[in-house]
C-alpha positions in Angstrom: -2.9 -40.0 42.5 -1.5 -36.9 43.8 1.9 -37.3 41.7 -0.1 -37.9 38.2 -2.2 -34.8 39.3 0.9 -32.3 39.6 2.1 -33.8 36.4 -1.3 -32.9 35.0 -1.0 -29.2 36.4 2.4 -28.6 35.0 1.7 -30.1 31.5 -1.2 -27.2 31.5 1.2 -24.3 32.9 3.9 -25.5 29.8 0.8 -25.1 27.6 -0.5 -21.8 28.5 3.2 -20.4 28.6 3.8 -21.7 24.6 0.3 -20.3 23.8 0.5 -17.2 25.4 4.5 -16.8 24.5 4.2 -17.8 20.9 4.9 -14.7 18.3 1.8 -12.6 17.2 0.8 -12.8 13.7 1.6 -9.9 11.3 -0.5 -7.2 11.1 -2.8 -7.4 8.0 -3.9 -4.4 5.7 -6.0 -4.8 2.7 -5.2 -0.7 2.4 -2.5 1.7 2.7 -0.9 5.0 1.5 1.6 6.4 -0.6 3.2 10.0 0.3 4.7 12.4 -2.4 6.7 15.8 -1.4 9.0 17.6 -4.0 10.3 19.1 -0.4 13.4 17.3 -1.1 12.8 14.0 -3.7 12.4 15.9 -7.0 12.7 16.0 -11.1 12.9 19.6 -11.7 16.0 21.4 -11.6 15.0 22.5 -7.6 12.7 21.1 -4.9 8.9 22.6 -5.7 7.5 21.6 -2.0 4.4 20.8 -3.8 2.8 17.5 -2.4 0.3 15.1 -2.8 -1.4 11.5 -1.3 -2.6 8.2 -3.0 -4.2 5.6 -1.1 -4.8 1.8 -2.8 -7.4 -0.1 -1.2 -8.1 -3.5 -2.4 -11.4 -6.2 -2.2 -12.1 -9.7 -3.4 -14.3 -9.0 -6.1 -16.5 -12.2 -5.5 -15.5 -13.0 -2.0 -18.1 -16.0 -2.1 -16.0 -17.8 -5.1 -12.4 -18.8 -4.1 -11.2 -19.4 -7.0 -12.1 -16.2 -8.2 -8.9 -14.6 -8.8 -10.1 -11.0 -9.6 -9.6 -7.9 -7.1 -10.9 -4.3 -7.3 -8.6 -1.4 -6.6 -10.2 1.5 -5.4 -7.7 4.7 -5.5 -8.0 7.5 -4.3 -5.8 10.5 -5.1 -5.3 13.8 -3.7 -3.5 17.2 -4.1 -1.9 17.8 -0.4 -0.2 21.0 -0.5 -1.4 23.8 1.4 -4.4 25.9 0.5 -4.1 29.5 0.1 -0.1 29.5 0.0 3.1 28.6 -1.9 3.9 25.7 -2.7 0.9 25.3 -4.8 0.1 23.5 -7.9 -1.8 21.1 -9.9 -2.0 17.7 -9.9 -1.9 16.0 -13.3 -1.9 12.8 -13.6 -0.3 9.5 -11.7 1.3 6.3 -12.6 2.3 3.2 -11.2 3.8 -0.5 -11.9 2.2 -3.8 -10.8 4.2 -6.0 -8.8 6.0 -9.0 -10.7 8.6 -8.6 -14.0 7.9 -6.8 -16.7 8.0 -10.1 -19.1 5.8 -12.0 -16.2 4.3 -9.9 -13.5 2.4 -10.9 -11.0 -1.3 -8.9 -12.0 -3.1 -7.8 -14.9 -5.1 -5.1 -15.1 -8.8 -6.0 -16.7 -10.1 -2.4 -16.1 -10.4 1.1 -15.5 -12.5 3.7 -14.6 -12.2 7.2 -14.0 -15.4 7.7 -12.0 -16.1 11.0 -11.7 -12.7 12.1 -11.8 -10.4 13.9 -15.1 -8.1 11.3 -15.4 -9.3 10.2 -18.7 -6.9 10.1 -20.6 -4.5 6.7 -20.4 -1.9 5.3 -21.4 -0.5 1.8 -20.6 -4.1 0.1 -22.0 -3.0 -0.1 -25.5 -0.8 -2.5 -27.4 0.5 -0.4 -29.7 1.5 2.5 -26.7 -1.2 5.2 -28.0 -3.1 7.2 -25.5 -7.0 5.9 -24.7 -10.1 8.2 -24.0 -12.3 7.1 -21.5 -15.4 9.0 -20.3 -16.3 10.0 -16.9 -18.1 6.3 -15.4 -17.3 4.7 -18.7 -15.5 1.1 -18.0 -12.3 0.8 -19.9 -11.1 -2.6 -20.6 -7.4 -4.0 -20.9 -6.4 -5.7 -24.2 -6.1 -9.2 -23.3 -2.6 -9.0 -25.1 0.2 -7.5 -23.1 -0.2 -3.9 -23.5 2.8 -1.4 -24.0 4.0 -0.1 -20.7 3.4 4.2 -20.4 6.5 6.5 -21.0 7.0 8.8 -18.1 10.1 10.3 -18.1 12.8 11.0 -16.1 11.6 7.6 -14.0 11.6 5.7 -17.0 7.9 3.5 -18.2 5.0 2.6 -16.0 2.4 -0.1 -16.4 0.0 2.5 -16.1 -0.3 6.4 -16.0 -3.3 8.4 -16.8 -3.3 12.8 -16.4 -6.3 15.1 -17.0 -5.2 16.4 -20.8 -2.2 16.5 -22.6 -0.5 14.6 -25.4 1.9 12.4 -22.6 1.4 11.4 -19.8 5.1 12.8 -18.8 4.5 16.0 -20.5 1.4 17.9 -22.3 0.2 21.1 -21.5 -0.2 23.2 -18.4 -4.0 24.3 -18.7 -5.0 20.9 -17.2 -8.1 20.0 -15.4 -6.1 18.2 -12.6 -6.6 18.5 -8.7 -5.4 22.1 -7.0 -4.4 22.5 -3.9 -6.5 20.6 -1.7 -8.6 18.5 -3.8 -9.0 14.8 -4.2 -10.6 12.1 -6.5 -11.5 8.6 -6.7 -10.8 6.1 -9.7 -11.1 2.3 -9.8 -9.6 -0.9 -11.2 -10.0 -4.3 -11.3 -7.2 -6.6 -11.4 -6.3 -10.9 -11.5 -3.7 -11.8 -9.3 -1.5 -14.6 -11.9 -0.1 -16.3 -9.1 -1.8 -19.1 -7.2 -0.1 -17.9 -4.0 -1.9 -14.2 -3.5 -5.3 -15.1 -3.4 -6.4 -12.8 -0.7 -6.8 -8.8 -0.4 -4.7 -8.6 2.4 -1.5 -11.0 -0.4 -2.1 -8.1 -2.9 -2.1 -5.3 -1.0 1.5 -6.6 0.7 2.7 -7.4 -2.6 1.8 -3.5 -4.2 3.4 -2.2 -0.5 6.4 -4.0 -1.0 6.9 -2.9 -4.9 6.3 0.8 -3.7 8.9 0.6 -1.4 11.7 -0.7 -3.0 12.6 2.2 -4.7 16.2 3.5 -4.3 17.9 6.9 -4.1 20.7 8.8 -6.6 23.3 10.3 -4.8 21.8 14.0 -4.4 18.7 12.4 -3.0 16.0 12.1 -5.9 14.2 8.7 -6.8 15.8 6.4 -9.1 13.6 3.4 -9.9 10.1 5.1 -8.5 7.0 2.9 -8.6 4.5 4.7 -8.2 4.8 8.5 -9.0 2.5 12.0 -9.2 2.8 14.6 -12.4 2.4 18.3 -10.9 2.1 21.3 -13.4 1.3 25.2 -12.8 3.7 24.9 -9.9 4.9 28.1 -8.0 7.3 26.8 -5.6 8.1 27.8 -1.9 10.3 30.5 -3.0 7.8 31.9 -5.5 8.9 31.0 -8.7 6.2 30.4 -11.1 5.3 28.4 -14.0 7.4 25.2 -12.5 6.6 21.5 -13.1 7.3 18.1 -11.1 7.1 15.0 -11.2 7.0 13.3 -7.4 7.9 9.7 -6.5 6.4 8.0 -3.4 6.9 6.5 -0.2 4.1 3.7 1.4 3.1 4.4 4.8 1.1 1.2 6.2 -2.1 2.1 8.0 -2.1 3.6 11.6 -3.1 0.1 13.7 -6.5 -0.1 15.3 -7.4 -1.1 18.5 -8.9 -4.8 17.4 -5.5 -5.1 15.2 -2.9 -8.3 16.4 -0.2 -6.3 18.5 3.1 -6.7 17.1 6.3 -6.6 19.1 7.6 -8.6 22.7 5.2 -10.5 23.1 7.4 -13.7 24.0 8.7 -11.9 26.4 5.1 -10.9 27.8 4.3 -14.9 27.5 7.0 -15.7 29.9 6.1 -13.6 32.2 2.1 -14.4 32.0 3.5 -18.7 32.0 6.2 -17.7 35.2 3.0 -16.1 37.3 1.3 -19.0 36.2 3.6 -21.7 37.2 4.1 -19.7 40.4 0.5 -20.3 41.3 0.1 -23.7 40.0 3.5 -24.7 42.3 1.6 -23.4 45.8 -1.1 -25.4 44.7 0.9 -28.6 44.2 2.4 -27.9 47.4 -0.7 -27.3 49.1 -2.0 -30.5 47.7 1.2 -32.5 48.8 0.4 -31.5 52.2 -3.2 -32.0 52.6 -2.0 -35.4 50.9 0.9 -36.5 53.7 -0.2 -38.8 56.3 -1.0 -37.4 60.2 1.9 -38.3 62.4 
């Protein structure tokens, strides 16, 4: 009785040791954010120091239906250089790629809207590559043909861009509407996810983090193969010069962790040490029970 009882406590203390000692799942994110600074990664012929901010958030957009395979992406964009000084500018318009091949990728976009925003004008939503008006809260849909991908030069073409006014989305005039220093705006898509595999928020947003940051570097330090990239125009840069335009590749930054967030790191090494105290306790017991157990002399 006493023997199959210690073999009982120790079959517990292995268990609690592999629970506690297994490796902590990945953190999830169903948001993150994408940095731009001409400080140093640049297009013009010197670093403007202007800067700016994107951050994709993405939702189920019928979370009661699984095999609902559409997502929305609400993005919000924003014009982070400094108020009231040089570098200063205006932020014109943004582009970016869905994950996947060009021939097969892995989303489609179904539609866009500018909200309230000035980022009308689009490019990227057309079959035959031609720009597309949208109004202010006006849905614009996707042809359900592959549309023509949006030129924006020097980082090649984009699956989308859309800017404020101008007749490109790489180029166009300098009396924009965009976002000056400081100032932010919302737009929205919805997307379907073409792969069986990423049918969750938290899949998609992984799969955009990842594109974002596999960009590489040319050998004096600009973007090569951006993914997701800002338009700035009306630029005077940090030395003063005036009259200066950018175009600003990005860099994802995963979310800052929150306190209810799955810790990652050495937790293994924490589980041994939570199963050794454990064992420790569970062998004075055994002993104790041995003893209690012995027959008087």
């Amino acid at each position: 009785m006493a023997s199959a009882r210690r073999n009982q406590l120790l079959s517990v203390g292995c268990l609690a040791g592999l629970l506690v000692g297994g490796a902590a799942p990945a953190m999830a994110f169903t948001s993150f954010d994408v940095d731009f600074s001409a400080a140093n990664k640049k297009t013009s012929a010197e670093a403007t120091g202007v800067s700016g901010k994107m951050t994709f958030s993405f939702t189920k957009l019928n979370p009661a239906d699984v095999a609902d395979n559409r997502y929305t992406l609400d993005l919000n964009i924003q014009n982070t250089s400094p108020i009231g000084s040089n570098p200063s500018g205006t932020l014109t318009a943004f582009a970016f790629n869905v994950p996947g091949t060009t021939s097969s990728p892995d989303f489609k976009l179904l539609t866009y809207n500018p909200l309230a925003s000035n980022f009308g004008d689009v490019w990227g939503a057309s079959t035959s590559g031609a720009e597309r008006n949208v109004s202010n809260n006006q849905i614009l849909n996707f042809p359900t043909a592959t549309p023509s991908r949006a030129a924006y030069a020097p980082f090649g073409s984009f699956t989308f861009c859309a800017r404020d006014t101008g007749n490109s989305c790489h180029g166009g005039s300098q009396n924009g509407t965009g976002l000056t220093d400081g100032q932010s705006a919302a737009v929205r898509f919805t997307l379907a996810s073409n792969r069986s595999s990423i049918n969750s928020a938290t899949l998609v947003a992984q799969s955009f983090f990842d594109l974002f940051n596999s960009r590489t570097f040319t050998n004096d330090g600009d973007f090569k193969n951006a993914q997701v990239a800002l338009r700035f125009q009306n630029v005077t840069t940090t030395s003063g010069a005036r009259g200066k335009s950018d175009k600003v590749a990005g860099v994802p930054r995963r979310p800052p962790r929150s306190p209810g967030d799955p810790v990652p790191g050495p937790l293994p090494v924490l589980g041994a040490a939570t199963a050794f105290a454990f064992s420790r306790r569970l062998r004075r017991r055994i002993t104790t029970a041995q003893l209690r157990n012995q027959p008087a002399a």
